[in-house]
C-alpha positions, 0 to 999 in steps of 0.5 A: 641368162636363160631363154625366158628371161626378163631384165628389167633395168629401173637402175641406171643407165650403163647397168645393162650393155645395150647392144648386147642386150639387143643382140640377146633379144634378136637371137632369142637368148633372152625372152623380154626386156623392160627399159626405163634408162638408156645409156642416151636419154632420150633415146634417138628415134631410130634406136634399136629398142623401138624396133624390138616387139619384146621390149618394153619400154618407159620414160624413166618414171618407172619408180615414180609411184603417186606416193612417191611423187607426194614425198618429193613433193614435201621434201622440195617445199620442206628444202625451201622453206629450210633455205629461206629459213637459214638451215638448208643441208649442205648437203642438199645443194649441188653447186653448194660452193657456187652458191656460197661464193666459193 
């Protein structure tokens, strides 16, 4: 990357290696960085990027627009009422064969 390059990271956590990502910043190789995943979620207190004047950082909500937090919103009650209702997608349940009985 060049030397006034941003990386943003919105992805997910091991997308972008951290200390080479810091070792970039303190020696200019990279201008700024914008962080809304860490490889230790919630970053320990004492983490290099809080001691960075060039990186900014969010609690992984970058992507959580007021539009996008209705959405989740009707899909979670949508889900609900169609569990109760007996047509949830399989899909949709993380522990699906816990939840049956399997």
């Amino acid at each position: 990357m060049k030397p006034m390059a941003i990386l943003v990271n919105t992805a997910r956590d091991g997308v972008v290696d951290e200390a080479a990502l810091i070792a970039a910043l303190k020696d200019g190789r990279i201008a700024v960085a914008g962080m809304d995943v860490f490889d230790d979620e919630p970053p320990a207190p004492d983490h290099p990027f809080f001691h960075l004047d060039q990186v900014i950082l969010t609690p992984h909500i970058a992507g959580l627009t007021a539009k996008c937090g209705e959405r989740m919103a009707l899909s979670s009650v949508h889900n609900v009422l169609d569990f109760f209702a007996g047509r949830i997608d399989p899909a949709l349940v993380v522990n699906g064969a816990q939840f049956n009985g399997e």
